[in-house]
C-alpha positions as CSV (number, residue, x, y, z in Angstrom):
1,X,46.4,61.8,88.1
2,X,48.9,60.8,91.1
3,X,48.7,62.7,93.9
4,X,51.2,63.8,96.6
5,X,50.3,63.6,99.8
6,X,50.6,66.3,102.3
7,X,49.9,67.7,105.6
8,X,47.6,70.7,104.5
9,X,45.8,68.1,102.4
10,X,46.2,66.4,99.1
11,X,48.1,68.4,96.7
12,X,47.8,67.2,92.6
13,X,50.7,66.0,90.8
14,X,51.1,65.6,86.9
15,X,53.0,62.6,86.1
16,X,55.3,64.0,84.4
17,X,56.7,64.8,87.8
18,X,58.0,61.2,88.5
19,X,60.2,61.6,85.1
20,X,61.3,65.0,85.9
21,X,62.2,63.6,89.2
22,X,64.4,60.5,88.5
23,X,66.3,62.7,85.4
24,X,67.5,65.2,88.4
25,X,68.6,62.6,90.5
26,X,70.6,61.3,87.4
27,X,72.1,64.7,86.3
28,X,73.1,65.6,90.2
29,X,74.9,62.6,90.2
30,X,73.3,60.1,91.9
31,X,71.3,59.6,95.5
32,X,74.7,60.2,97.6
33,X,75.0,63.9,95.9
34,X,71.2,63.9,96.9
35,X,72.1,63.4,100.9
36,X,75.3,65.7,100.7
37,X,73.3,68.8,99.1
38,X,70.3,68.1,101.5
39,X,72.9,67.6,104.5
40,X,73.9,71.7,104.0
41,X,70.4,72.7,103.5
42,X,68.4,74.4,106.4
43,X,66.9,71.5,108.2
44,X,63.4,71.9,108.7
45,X,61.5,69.1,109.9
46,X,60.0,68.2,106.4
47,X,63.9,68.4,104.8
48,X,65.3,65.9,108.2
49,X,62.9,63.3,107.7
50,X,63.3,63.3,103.9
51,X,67.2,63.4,104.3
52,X,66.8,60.4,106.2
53,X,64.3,58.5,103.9
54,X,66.7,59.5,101.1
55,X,69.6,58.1,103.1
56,X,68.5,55.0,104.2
57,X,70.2,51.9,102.4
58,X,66.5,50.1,102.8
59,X,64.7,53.0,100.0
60,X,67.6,52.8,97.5
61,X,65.0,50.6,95.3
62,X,62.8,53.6,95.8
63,X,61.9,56.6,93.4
64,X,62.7,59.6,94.3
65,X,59.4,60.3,93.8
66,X,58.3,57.7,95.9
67,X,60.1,59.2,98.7
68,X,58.7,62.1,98.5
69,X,55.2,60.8,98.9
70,X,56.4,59.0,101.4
71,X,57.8,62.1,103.1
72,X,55.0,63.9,102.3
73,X,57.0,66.8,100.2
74,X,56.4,68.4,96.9
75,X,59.4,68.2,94.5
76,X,59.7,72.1,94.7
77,X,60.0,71.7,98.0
78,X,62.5,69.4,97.5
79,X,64.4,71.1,94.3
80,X,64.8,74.2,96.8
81,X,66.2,72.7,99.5
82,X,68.6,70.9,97.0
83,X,69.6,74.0,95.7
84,X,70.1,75.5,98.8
85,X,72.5,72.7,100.0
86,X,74.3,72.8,97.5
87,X,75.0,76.2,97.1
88,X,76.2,76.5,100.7
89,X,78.3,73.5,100.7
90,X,80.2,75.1,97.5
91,X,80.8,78.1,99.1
92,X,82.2,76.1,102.3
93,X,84.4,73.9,100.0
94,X,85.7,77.3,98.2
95,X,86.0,79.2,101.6
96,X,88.3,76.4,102.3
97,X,90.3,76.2,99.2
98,X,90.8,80.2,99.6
99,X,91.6,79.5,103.3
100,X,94.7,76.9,102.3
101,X,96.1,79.4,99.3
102,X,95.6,82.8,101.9
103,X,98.8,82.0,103.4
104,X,101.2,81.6,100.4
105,X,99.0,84.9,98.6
106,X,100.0,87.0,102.1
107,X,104.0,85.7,101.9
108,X,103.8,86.9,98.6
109,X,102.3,90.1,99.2
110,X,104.4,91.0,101.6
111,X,107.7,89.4,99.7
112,X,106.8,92.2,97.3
113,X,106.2,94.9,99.7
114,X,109.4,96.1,100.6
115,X,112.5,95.7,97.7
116,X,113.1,92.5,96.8
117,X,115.5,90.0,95.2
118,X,113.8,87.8,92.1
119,X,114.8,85.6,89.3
120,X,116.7,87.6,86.4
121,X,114.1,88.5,83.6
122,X,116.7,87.7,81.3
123,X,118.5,84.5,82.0
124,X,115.5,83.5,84.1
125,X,117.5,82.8,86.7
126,X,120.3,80.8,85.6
127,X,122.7,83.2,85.4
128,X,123.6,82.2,81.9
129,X,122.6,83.1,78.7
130,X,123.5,80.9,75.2
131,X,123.7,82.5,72.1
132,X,121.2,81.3,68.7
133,X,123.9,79.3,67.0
134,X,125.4,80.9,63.6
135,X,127.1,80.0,60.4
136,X,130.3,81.0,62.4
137,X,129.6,79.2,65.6
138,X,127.3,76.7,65.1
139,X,127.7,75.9,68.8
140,X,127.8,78.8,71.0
141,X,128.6,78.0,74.6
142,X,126.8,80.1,77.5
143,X,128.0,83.4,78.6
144,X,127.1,85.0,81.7
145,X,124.1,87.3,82.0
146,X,125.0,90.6,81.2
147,X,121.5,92.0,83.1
148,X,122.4,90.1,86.2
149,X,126.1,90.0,85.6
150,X,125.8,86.0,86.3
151,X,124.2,86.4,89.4
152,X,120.8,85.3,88.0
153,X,119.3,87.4,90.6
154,X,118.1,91.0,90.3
155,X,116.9,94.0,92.6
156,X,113.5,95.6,92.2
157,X,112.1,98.6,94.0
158,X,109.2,97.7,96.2
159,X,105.4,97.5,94.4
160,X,103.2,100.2,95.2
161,X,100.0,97.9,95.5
162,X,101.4,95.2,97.5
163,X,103.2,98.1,100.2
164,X,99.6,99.8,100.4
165,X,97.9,96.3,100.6
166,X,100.7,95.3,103.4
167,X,100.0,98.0,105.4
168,X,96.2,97.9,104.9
169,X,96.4,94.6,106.2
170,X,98.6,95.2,109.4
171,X,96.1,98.1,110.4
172,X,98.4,100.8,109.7
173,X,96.5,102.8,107.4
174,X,92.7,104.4,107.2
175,X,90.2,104.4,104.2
176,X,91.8,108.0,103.3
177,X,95.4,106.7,103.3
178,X,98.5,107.6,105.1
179,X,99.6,106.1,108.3
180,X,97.8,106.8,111.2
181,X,100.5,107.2,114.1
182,X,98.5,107.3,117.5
183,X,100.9,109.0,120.6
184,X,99.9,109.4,123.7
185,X,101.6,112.1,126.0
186,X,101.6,112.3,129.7
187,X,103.2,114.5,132.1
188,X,104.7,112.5,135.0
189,X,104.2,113.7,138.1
190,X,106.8,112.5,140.7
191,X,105.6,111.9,144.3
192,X,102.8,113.5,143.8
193,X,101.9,117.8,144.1
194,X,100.9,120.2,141.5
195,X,102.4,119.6,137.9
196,X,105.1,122.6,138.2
197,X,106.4,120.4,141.2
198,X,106.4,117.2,138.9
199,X,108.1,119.1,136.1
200,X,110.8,120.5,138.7
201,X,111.2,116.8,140.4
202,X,111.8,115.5,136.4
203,X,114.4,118.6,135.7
204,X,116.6,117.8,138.3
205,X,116.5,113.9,137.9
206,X,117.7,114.9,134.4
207,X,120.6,117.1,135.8
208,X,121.8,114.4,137.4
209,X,121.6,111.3,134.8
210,X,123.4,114.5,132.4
211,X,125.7,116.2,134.9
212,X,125.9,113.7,137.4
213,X,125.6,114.1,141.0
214,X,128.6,116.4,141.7
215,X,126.8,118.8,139.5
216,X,128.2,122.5,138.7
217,X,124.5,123.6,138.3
218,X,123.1,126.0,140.2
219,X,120.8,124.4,142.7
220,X,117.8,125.6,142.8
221,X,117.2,124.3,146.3
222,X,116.6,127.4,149.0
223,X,118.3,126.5,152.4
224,X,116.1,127.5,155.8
225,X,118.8,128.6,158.6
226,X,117.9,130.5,162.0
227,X,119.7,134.3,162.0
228,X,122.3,134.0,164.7
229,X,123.4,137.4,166.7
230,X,126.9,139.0,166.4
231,X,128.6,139.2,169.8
232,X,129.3,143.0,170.5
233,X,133.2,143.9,169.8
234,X,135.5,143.4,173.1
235,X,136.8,146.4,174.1
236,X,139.9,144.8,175.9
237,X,140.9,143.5,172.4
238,X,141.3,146.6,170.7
């Protein structure tokens, strides 16, 4: 019985192990699928030494299953690291496909989110539409689109999923629906004071951008002045 050596110790392995071995590295394609799937798998000091045995020009004579002994890993060792691998390096190359179609998918979502012009269901778009030749006219010559009137475009009303979808993705809406509008109010206050001041300071700058400076409303300005005596009346005058 072969044996595979490693670190713990010697670990058995049934020959049929070299034969399962060499058929996986057939049906995965070959040793370069074998370095791409172990290049994505979590490298552990076990999987970078193999990954560099498997990749090395020099071992391409070698069984896989002499590379394992020679890295001192057991083939389920190997088989999970391999399916690890390759499982993350499928979902990278599909993350990546998704990432290079996300643009077009969003340009149509939105297209669709508001009314929008399309191709004419009828004419498909050509404006045009020939007749199924007859006994009596065996060749019929196009007549415009009665749906699109020969435009070969038509109107359609805004779809329902793509406007909730749309405004999903701009942020505008919570997991209950509707549009969340967010207004913040502030009173000004003008030169400082109490708020009554501010409001009063913000009432009269509004008089004057509506009424203008030479305003006919009442001021509501109080104006100090010092009381002033009235001379006693002149007798000599009367």
């Amino acid at each position: 019985m072969a044996t595979l050596t490693k670190r713990g110790g010697l670990a058995p392995l049934g020959l049929n192990a070299q034969v399962e071995l060499e058929r996986l590295e057939t049906e995965f394609g070959g040793r370069q699928h074998l370095v791409q799937a172990l290049t994505f798998a979590k490298q552990t000091k076990d999987v970078r030494y193999l990954l560099g045995l498997i990749a090395d020009p020099e071992n391409n004579s070698q069984s896989l299953y002499a590379i394992c002994q020679m890295g001192r890993v057991l083939p389920g060792e190997l088989i999970q690291a391999l399916a690890s691998g390759s499982e993350l390096r499928s979902q990278l190359l599909a993350k990546q496909h998704i990432a290079q179609r996300l643009p077009t998918v969003v340009k149509e979502v939105m297209d669709k989110a508001a009314d929008y012009e399309d191709d004419c269901t009828e004419c498909m778009g050509t404006g045009s539409i020939t007749a199924d030749p007859t006994d009596s006219q065996p060749n019929p010559g196009p007549q415009p689109c009665q749906t699109c009137r020969g435009g070969g475009k038509l109107r359609f009303p805004a779809d329902k999923e793509c406007r909730d979808l749309a405004l999903e993705m701009g942020g505008l809406t919570s997991k209950g629906g509707g549009v969340q509008v967010s207004t913040n109010v502030q009173v000004a206050n003008f030169g400082g004071g109490s708020s009554y001041e501010g409001y009063e300071r913000m009432q009269e700058a509004m008089d004057l951008v509506l009424f203008g400076a030479a305003s006919d409303v009442p001021s509501t300005d109080v104006i100090e002045a010092e009381p002033t005596e009235v001379p006693p009346d002149d007798p000599a005058q009367e």
